[in-house]
C-alpha positions as CSV (number, residue, x, y, z in Angstrom):
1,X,110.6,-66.2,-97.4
2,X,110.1,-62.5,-97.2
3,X,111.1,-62.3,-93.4
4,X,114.2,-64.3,-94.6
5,X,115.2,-61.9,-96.7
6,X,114.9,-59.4,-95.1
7,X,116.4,-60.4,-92.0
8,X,119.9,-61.7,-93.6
9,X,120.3,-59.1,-96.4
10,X,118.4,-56.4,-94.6
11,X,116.0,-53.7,-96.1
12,X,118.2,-51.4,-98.3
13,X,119.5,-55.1,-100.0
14,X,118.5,-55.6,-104.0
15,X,117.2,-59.3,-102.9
16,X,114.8,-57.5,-100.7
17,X,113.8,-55.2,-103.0
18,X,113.1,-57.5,-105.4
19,X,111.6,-59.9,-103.4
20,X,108.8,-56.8,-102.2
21,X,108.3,-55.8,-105.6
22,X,107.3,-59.3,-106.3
23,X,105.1,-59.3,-103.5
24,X,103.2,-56.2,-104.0
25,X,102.6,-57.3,-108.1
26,X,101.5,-60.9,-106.8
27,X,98.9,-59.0,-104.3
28,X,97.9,-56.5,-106.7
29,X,97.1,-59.2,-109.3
30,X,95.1,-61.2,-107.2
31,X,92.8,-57.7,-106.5
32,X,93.3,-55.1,-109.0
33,X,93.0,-51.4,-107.7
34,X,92.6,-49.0,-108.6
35,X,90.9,-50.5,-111.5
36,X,90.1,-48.4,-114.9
37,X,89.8,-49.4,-118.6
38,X,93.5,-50.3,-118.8
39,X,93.3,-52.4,-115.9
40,X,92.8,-56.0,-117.6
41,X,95.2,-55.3,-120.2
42,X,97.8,-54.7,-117.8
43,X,97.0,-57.6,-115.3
44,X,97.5,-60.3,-118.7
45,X,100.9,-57.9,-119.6
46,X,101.9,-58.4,-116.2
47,X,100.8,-62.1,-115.0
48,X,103.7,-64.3,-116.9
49,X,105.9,-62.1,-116.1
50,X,105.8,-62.6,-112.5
51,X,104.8,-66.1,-112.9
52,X,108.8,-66.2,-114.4
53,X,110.4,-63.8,-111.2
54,X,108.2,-66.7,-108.5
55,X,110.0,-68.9,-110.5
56,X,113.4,-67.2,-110.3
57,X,113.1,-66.4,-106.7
């Protein structure tokens, strides 16, 4: 999907953009880091919210 996107709408496109964004907070809540006392709190903030843009996409 990422290749995709990035290949019709190119890498300045808002579809891209959003599409990476996605990526990285998918990544980042499979393995945390840097990870501090706020870490867990934010992971549960951020997990239904990109569950809803995977959804979207």
């Amino acid at each position: 999907y990422l290749q995709w996107v990035v290949l019709r709408e190119g890498e300045e496109s808002e579809r891209w953009l959003q599409a990476k964004a996605i990526s990285e907070r998918l990544v980042w809540s499979v393995d945390p880091r840097p990870v501090s006392s706020d870490t867990r709190a934010e992971l549960l903030r951020m997990i239904p919210e990109v569950v809803e843009e995977l959804r979207k996409a």
